[in-house]
Residue frames as a rotation matrix with the C-alpha (Angstrom) as fourth column:
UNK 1
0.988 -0.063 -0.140 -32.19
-0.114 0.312 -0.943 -17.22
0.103 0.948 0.301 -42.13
UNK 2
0.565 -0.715 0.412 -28.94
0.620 0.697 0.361 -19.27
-0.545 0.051 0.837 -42.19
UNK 3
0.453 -0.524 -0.721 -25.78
-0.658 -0.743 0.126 -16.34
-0.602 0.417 -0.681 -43.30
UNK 4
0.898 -0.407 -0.165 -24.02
-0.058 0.263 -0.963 -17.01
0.435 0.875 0.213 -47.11
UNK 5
0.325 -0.930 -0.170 -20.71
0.578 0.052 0.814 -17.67
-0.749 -0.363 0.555 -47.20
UNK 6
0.977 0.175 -0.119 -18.82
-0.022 -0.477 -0.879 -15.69
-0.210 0.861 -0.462 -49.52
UNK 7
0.364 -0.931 -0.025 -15.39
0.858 0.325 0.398 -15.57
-0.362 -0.166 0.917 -51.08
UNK 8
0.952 -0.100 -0.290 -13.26
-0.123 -0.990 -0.061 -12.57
-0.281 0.094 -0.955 -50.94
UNK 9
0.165 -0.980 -0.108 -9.57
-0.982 -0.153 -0.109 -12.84
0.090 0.124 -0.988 -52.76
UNK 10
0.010 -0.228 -0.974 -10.00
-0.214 0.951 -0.225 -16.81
0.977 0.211 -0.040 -52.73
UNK 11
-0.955 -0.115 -0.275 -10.40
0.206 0.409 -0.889 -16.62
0.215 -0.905 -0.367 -48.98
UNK 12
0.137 0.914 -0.382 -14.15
0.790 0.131 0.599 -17.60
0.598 -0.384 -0.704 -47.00
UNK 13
-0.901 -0.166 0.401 -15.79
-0.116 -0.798 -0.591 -15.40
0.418 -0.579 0.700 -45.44
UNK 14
-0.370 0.887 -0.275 -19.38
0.708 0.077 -0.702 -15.16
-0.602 -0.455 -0.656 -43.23
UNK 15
-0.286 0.488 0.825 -21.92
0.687 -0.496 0.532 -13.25
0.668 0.718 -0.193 -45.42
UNK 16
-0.113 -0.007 -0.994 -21.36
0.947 -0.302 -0.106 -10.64
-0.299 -0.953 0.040 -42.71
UNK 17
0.693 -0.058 0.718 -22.41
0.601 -0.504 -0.621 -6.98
0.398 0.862 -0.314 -44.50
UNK 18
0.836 -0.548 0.046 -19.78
-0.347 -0.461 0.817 -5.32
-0.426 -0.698 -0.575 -41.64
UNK 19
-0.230 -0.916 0.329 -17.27
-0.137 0.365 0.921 -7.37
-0.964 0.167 -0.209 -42.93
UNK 20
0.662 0.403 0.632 -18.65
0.737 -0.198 -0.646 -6.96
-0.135 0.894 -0.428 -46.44
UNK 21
0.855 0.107 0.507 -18.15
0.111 -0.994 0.021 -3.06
0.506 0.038 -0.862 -45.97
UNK 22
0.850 -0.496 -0.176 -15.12
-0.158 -0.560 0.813 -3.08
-0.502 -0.663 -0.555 -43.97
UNK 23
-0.008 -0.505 0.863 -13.38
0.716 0.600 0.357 -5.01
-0.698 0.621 0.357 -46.75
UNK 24
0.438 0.201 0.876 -14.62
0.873 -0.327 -0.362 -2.93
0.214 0.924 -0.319 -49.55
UNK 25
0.926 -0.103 0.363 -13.94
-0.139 -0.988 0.074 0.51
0.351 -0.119 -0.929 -47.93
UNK 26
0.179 -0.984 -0.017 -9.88
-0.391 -0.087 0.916 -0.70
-0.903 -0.157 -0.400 -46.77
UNK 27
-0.132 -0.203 0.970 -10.03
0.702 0.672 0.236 -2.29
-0.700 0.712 0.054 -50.68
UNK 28
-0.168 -0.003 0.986 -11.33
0.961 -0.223 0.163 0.30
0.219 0.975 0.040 -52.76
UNK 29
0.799 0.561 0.216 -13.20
0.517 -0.825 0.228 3.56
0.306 -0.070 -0.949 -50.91
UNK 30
0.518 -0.466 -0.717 -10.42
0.465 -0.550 0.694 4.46
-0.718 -0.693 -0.069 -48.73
UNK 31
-0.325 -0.860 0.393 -7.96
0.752 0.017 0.659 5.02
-0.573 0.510 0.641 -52.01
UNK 32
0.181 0.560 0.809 -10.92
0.920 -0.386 0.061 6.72
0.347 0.733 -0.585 -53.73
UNK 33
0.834 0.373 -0.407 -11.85
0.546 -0.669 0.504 8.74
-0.084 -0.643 -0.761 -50.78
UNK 34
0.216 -0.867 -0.449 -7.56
0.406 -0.338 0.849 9.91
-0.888 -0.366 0.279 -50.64
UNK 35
-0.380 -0.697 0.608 -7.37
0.896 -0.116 0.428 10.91
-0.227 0.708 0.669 -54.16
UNK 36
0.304 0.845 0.440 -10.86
0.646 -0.523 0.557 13.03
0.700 0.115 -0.704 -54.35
UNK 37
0.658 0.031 -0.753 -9.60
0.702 -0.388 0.597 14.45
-0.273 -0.921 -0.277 -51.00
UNK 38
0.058 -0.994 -0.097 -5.92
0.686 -0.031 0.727 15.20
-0.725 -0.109 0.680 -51.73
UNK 39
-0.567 0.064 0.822 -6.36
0.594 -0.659 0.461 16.74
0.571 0.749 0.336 -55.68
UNK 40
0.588 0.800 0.118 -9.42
0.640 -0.549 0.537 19.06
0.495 -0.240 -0.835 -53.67
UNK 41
0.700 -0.335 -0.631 -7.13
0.639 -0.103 0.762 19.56
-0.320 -0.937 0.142 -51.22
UNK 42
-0.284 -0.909 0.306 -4.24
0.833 -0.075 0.548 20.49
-0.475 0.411 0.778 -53.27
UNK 43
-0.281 0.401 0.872 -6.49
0.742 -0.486 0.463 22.93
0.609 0.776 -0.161 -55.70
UNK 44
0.710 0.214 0.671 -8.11
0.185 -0.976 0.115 25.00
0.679 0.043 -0.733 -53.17
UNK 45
0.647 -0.658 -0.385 -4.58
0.210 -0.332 0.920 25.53
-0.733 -0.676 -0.077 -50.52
UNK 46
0.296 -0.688 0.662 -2.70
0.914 0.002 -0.406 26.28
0.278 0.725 0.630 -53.82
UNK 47
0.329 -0.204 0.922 -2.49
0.174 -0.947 -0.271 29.74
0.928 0.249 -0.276 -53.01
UNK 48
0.856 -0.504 0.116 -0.98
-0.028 0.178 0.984 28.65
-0.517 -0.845 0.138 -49.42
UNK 49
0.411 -0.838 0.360 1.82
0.837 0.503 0.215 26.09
-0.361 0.213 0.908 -50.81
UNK 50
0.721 0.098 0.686 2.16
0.649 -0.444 -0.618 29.20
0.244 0.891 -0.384 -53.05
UNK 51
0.836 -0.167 0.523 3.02
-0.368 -0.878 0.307 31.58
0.408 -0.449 -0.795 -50.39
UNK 52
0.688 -0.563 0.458 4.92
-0.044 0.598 0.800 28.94
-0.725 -0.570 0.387 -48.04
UNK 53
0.598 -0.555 0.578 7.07
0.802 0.426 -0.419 28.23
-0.014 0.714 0.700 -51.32
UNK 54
0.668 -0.144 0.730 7.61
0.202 -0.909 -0.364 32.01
0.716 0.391 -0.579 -51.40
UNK 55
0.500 -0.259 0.827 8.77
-0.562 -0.823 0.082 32.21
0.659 -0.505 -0.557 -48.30
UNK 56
0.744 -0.428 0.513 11.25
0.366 0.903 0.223 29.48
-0.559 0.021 0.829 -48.22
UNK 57
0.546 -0.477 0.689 13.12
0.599 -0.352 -0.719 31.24
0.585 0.805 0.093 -50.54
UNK 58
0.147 -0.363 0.920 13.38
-0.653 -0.735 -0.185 34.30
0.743 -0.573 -0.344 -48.29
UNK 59
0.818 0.026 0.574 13.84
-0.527 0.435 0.730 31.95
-0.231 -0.900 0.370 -44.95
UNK 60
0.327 -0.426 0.843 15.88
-0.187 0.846 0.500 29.10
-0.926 -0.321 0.197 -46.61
UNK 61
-0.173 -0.406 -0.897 16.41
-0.818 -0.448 0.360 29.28
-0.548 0.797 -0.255 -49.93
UNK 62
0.586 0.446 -0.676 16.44
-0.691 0.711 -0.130 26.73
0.423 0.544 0.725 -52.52
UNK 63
-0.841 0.523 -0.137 15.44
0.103 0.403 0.910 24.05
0.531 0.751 -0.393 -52.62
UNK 64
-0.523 0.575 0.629 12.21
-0.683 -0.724 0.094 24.85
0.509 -0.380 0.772 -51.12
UNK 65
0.490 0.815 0.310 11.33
-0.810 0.294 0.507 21.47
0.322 -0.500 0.804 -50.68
UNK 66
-0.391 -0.894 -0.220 13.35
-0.906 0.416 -0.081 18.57
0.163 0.168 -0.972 -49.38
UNK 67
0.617 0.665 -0.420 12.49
-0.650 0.732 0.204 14.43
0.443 0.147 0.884 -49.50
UNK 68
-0.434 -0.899 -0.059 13.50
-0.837 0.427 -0.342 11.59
0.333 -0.099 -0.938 -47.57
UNK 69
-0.254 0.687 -0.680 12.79
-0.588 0.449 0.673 8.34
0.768 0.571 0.291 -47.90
UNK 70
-0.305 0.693 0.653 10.30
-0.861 0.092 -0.500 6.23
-0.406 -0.715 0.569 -45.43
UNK 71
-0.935 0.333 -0.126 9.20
0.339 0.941 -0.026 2.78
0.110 -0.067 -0.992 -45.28
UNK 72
-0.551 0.831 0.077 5.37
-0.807 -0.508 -0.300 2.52
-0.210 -0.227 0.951 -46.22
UNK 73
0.296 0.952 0.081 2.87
-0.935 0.306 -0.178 0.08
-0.195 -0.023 0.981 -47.42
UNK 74
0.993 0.068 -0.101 4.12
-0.066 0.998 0.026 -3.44
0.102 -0.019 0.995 -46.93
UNK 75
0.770 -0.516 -0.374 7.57
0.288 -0.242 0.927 -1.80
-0.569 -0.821 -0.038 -46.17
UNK 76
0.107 -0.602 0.791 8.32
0.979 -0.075 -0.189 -0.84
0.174 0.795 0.581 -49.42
UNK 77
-0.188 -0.227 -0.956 10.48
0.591 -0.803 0.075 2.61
-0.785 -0.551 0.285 -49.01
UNK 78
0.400 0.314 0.861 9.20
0.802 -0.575 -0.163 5.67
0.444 0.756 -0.482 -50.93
UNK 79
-0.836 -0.246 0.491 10.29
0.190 -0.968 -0.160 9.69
0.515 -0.041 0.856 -51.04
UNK 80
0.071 0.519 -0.852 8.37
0.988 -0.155 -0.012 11.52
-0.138 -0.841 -0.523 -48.15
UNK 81
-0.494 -0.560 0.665 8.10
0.567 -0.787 -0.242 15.45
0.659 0.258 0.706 -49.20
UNK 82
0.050 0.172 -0.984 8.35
0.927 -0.374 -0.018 18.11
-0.371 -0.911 -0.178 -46.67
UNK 83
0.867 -0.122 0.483 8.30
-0.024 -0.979 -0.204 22.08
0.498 0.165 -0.852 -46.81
UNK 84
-0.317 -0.947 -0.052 12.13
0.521 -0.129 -0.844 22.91
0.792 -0.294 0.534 -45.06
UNK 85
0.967 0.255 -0.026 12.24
0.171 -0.568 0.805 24.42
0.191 -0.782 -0.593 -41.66
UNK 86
0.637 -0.749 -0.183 15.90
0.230 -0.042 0.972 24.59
-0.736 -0.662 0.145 -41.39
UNK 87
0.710 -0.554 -0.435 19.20
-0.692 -0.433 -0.577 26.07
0.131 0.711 -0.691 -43.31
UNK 88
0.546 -0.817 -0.187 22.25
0.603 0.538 -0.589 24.84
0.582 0.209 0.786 -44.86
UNK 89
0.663 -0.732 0.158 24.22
-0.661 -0.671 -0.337 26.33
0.352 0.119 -0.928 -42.58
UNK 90
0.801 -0.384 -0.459 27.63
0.353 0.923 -0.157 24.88
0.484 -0.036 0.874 -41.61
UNK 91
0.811 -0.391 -0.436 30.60
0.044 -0.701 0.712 25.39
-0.584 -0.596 -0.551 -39.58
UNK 92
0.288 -0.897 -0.335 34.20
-0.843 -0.403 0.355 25.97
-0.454 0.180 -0.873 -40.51
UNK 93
-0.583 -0.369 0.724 34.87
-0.239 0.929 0.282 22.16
-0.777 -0.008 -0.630 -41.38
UNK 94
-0.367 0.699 -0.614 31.53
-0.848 0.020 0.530 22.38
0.382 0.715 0.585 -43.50
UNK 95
-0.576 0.805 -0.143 29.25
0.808 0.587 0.049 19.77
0.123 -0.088 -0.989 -41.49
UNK 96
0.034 0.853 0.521 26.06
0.374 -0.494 0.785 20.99
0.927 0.168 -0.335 -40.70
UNK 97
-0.873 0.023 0.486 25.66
-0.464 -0.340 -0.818 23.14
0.147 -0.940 0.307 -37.38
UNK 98
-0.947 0.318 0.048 23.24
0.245 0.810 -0.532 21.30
-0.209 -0.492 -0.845 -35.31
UNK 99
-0.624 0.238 0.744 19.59
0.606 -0.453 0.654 21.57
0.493 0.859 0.138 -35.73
UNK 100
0.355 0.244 -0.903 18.60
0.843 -0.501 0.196 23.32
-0.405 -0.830 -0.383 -32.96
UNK 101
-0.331 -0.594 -0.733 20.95
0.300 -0.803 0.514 26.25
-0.894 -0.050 0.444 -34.51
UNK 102
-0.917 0.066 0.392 19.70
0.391 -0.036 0.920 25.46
0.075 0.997 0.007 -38.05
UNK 103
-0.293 0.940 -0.177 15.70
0.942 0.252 -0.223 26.00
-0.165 -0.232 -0.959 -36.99
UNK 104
-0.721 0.087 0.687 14.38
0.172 -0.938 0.300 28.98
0.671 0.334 0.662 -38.42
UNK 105
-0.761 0.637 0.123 11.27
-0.155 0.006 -0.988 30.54
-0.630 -0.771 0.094 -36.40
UNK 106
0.101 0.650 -0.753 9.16
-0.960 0.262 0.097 30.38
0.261 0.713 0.651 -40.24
UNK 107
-0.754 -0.018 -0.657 10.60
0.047 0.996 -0.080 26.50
0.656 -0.091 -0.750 -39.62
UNK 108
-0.761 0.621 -0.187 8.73
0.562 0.486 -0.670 26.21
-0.325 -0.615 -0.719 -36.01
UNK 109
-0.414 0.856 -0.309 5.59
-0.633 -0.515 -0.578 27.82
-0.654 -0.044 0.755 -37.20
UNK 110
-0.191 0.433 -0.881 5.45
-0.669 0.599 0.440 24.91
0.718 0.673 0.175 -40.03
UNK 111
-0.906 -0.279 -0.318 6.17
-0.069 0.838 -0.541 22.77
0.417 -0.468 -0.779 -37.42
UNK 112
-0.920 0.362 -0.150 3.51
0.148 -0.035 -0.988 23.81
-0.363 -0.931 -0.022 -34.75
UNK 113
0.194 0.927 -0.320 0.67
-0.894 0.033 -0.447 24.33
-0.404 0.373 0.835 -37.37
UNK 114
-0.039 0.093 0.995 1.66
0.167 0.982 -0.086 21.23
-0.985 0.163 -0.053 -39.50
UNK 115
0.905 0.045 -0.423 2.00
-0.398 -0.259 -0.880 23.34
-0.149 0.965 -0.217 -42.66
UNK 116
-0.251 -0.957 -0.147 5.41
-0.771 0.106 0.628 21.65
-0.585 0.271 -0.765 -43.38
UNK 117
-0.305 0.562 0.769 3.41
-0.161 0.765 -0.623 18.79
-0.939 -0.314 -0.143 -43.91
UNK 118
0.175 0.805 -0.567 1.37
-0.340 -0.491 -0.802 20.08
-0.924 0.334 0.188 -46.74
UNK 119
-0.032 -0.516 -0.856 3.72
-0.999 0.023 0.024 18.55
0.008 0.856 -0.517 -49.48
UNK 120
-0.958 -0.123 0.257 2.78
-0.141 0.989 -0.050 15.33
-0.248 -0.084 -0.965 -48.65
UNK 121
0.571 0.820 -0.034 -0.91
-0.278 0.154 -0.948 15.54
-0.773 0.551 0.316 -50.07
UNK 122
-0.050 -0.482 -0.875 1.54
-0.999 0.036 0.037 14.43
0.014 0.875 -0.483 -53.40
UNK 123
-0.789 -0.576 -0.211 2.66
-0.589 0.808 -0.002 11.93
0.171 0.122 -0.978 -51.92
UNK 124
0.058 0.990 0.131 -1.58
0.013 0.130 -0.991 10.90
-0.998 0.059 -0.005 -51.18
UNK 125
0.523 0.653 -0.547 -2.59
-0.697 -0.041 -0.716 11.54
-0.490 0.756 0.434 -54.68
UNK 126
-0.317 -0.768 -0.557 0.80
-0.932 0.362 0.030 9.45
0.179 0.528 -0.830 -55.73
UNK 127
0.595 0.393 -0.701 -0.61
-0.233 0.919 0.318 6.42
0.770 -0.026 0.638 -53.95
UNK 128
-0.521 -0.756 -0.396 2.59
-0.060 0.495 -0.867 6.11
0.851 -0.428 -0.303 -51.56
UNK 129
-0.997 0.002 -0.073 0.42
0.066 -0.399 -0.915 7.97
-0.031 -0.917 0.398 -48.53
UNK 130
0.190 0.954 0.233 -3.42
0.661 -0.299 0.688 8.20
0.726 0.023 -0.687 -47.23
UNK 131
0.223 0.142 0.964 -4.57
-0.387 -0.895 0.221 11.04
0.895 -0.422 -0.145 -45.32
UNK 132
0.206 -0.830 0.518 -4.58
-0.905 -0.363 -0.221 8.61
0.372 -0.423 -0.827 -42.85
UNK 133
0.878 -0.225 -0.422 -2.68
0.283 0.956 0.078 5.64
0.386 -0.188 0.903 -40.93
UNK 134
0.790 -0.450 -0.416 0.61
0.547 0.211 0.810 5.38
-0.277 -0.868 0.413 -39.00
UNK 135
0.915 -0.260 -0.307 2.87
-0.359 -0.873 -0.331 7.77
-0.182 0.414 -0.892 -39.49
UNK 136
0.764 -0.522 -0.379 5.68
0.229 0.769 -0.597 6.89
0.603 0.369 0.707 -41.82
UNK 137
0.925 -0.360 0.122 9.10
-0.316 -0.551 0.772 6.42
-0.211 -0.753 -0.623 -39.66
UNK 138
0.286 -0.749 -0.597 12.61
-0.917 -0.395 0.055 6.10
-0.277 0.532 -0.800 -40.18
UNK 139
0.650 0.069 -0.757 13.73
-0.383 0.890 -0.248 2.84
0.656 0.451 0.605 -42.13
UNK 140
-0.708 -0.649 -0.280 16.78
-0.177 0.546 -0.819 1.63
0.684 -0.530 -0.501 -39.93
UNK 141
-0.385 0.519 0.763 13.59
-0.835 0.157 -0.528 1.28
-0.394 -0.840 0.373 -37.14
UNK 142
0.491 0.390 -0.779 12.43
-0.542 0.837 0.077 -2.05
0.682 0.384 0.623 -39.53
UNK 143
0.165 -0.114 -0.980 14.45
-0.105 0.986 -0.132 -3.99
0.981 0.125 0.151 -37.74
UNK 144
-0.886 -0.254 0.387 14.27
-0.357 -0.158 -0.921 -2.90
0.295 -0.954 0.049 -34.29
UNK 145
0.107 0.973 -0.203 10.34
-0.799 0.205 0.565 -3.28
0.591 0.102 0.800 -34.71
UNK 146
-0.879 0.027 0.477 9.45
-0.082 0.975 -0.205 -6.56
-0.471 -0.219 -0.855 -32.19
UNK 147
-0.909 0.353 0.220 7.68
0.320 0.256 0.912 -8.63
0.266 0.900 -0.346 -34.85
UNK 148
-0.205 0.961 -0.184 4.03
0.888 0.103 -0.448 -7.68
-0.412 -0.255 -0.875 -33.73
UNK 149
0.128 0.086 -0.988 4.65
0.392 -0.920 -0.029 -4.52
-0.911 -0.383 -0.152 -34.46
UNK 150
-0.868 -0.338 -0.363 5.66
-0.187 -0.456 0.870 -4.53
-0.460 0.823 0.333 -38.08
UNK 151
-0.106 0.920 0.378 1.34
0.978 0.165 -0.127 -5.13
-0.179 0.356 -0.917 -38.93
UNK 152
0.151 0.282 -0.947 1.77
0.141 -0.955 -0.262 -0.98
-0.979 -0.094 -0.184 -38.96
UNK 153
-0.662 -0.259 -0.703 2.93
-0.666 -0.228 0.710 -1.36
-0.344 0.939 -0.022 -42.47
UNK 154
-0.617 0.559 0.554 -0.25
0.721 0.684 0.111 -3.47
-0.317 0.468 -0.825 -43.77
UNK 155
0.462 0.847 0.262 -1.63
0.866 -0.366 -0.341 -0.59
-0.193 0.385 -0.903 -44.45
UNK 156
0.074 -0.483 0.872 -0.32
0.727 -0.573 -0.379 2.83
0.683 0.662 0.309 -46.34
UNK 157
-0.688 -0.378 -0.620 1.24
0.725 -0.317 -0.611 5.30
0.034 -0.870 0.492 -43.83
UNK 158
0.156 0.802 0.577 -0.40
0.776 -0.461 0.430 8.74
0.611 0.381 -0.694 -43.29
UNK 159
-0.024 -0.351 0.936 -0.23
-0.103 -0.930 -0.352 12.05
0.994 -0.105 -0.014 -42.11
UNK 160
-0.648 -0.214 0.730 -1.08
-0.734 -0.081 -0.675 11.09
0.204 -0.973 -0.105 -38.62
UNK 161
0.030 0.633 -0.774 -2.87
0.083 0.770 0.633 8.18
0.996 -0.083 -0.029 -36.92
UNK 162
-0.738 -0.394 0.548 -3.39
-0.520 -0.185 -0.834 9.86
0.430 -0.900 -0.068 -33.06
UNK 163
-0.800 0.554 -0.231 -5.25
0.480 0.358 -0.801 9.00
-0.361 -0.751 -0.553 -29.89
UNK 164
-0.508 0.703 0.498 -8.73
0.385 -0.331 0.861 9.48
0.770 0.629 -0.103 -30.08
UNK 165
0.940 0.336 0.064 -9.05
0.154 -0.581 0.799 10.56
0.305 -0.741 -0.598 -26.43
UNK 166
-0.083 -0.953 0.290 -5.29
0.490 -0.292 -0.821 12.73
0.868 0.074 0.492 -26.40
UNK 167
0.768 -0.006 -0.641 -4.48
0.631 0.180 0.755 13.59
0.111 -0.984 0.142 -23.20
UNK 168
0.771 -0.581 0.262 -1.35
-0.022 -0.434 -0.900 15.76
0.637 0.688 -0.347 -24.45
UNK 169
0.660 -0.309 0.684 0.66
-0.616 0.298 0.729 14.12
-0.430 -0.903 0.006 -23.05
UNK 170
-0.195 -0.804 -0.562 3.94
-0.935 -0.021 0.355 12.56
-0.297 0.595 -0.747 -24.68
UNK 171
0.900 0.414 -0.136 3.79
-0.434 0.876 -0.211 9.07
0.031 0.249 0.968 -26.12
UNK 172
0.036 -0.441 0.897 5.71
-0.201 0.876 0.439 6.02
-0.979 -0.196 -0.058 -25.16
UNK 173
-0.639 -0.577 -0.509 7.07
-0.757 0.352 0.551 4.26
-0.139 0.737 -0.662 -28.39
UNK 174
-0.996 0.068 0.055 5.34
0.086 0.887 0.454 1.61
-0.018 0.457 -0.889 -27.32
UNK 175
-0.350 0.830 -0.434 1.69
0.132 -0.415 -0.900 3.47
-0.927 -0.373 0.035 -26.98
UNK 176
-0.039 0.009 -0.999 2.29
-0.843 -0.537 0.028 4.89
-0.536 0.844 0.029 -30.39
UNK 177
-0.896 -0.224 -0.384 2.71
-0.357 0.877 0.320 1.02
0.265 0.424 -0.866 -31.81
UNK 178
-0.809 0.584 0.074 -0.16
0.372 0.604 -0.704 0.24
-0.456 -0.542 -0.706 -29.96
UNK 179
-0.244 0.953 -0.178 -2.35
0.216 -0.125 -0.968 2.34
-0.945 -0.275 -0.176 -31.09
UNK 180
-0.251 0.121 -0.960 -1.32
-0.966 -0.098 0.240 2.18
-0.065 0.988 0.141 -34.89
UNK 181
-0.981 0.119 -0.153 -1.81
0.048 0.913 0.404 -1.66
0.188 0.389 -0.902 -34.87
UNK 182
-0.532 0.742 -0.407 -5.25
0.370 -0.228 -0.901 -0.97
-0.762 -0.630 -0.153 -33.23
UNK 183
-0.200 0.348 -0.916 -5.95
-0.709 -0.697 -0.110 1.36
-0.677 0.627 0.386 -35.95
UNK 184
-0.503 -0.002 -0.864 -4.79
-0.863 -0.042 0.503 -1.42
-0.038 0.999 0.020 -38.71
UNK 185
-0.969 0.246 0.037 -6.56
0.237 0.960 -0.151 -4.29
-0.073 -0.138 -0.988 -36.99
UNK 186
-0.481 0.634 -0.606 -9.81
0.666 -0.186 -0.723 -1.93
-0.570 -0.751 -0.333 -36.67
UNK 187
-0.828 -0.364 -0.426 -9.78
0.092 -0.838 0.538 0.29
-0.553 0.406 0.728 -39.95
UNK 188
-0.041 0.998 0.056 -13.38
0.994 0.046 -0.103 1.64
-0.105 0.052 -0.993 -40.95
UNK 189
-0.536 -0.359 0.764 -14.44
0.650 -0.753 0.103 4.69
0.538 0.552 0.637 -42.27
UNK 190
0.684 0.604 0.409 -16.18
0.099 -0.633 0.768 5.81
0.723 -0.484 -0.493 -39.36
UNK 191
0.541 -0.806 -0.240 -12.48
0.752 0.335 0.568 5.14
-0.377 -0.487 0.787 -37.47
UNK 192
-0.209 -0.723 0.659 -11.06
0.955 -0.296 -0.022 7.73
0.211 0.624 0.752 -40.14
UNK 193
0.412 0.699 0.584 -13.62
0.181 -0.691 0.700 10.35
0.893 -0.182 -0.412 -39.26
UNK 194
0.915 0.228 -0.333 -12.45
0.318 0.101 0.943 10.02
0.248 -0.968 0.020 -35.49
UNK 195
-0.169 -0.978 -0.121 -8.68
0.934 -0.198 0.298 10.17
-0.315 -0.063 0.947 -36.34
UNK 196
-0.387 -0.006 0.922 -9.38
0.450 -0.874 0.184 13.59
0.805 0.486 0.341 -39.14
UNK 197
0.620 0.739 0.264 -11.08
0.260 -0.511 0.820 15.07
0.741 -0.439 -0.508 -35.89
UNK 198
0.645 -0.556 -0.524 -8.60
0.741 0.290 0.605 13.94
-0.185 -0.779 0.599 -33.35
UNK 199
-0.381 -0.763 0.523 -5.42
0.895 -0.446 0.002 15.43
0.232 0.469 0.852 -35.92
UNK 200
0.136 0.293 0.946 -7.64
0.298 -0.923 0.243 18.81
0.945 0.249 -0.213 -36.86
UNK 201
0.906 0.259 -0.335 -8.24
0.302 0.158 0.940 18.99
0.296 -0.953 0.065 -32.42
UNK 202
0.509 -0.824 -0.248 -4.39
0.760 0.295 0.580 18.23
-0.405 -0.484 0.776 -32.00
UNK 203
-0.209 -0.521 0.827 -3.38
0.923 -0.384 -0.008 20.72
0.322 0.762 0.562 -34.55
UNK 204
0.201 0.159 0.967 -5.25
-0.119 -0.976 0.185 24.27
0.972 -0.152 -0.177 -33.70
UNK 205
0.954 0.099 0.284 -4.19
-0.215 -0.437 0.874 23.33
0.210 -0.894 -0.395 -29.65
UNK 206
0.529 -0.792 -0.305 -0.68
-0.668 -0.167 -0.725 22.39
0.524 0.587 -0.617 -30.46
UNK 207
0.591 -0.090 0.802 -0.86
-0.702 0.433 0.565 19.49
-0.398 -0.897 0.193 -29.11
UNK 208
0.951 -0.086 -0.298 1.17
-0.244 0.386 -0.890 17.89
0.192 0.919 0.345 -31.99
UNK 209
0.060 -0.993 0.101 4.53
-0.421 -0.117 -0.900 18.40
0.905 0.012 -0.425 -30.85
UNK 210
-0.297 -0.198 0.934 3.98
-0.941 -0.108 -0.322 17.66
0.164 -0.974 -0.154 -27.40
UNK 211
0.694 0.380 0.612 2.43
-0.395 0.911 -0.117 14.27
-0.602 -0.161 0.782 -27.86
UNK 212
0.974 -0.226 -0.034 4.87
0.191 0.887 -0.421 13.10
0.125 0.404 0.906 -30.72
UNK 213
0.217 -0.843 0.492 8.20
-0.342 -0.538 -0.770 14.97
0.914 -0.001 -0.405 -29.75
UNK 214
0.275 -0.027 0.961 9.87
-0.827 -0.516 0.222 15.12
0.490 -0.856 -0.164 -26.52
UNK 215
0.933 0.060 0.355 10.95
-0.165 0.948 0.273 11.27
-0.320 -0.313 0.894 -26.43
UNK 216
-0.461 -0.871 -0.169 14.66
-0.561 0.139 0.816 9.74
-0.688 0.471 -0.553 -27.33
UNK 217
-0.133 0.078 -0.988 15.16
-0.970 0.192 0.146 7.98
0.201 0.978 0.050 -30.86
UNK 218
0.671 0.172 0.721 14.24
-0.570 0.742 0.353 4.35
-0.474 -0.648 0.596 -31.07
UNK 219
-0.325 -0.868 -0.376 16.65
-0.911 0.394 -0.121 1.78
0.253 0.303 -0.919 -30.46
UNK 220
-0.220 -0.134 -0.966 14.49
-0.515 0.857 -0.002 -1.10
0.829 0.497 -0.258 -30.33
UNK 221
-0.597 0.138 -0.791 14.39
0.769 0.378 -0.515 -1.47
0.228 -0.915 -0.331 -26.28
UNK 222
-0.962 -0.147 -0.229 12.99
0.256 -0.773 -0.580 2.13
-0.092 -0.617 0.782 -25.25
UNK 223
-0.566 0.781 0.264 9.40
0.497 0.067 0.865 1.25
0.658 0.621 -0.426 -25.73
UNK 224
0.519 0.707 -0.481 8.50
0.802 -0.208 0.559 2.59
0.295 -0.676 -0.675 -22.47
């Protein structure tokens, strides 16, 4: 039998139900799927954030949390909240003392579990962030981006978007591009499943740091 066409947004399509379903679930499930998660999420770790909040205070004081802002879904820039890992301190002159000096050891433990993180389920239920997709990076990198590379913002950033066979092993700049366009050319909700495994994997063997860390800032050439 001879496939329908069909029209999706005023553009043809093949009466494909894959491409039916991969439409519907980057159109409507995935957003569902991030709010149901996130609020669930948010309700039963309250009594984490709770503690973490607590102990911020005693580590770092106020403010307990701190935002900065991040290029996300079509590259509009949005607040990004974190848990602090580091103090105000400063020297004699009042800048900041570097952060290497500022790093608390409560800081690397958010770091190395990913509980710093945890304030960004907000920024999920807010709509800016999904659980996941490419992680959101600093805005002055828009225009370094070579154009292929800005398709990572067609789709809402996210706590992490890793290898699905991780190797821990740092990433290249341009690996990490690669394999978020990959993600947004390829996105399916059996594709999410693989990443939430991958992250959860990367997280309890601490391979987190070691795969994104350990690299200079980009400047546009240093993809490799």
């Amino acid at each position: 039998m001879e496939a329908k066409n069909i029209s999706v947004c005023g553009k043809r399509m093949l009466g494909d139900k894959s491409v039916v379903k991969g439409f519907m679930y980057r159109k409507y499930v995935k957003r569902i799927l991030d709010v149901v998660l996130s609020g669930s999420a948010l309700v039963v770790l309250f009594p984490v954030l709770l503690v973490i909040a607590v102990l911020e205070l005693v580590f770092h004081g106020k403010p307990v949390m701190y935002h900065s802002v991040r290029p996300g879904y079509g590259e509009k820039l949005f607040p990004i909240y974190k848990f602090r890992t580091m103090t105000e301190e400063r020297d004699e002159e009042g800048a900041l003392l570097p952060e290497e000096q500022r790093l608390t050891r409560f800081g690397r433990f958010l770091r190395r579990t990913s509980l710093d993180e945890l304030p960004q389920l907000f920024n999920i239920l807010k709509g800016d962030m999904s659980i996941i997709g490419p992680r959101a990076l600093l805005p002055k990198y828009l225009e370094l981006y070579p154009a292929e590379y800005r398709k990572r913002h067609d789709v809402r950033p996210g706590f992490a978007c890793m290898k699905l066979k991780n190797d821990g092993k740092s990433w290249t700049w341009r690996e990490q591009f690669e394999n978020d366009i990959f993600y947004v050319e390829h996105l399916s909700f059996w594709l999410d499943v693989k990443m939430v495994f991958a992250i959860i994997r990367a997280v309890f063997d601490g391979n987190k740091t070691r795969v994104l860390g350990n690299r200079p800032e980009f400047d546009g050439k240093n993809l490799d």
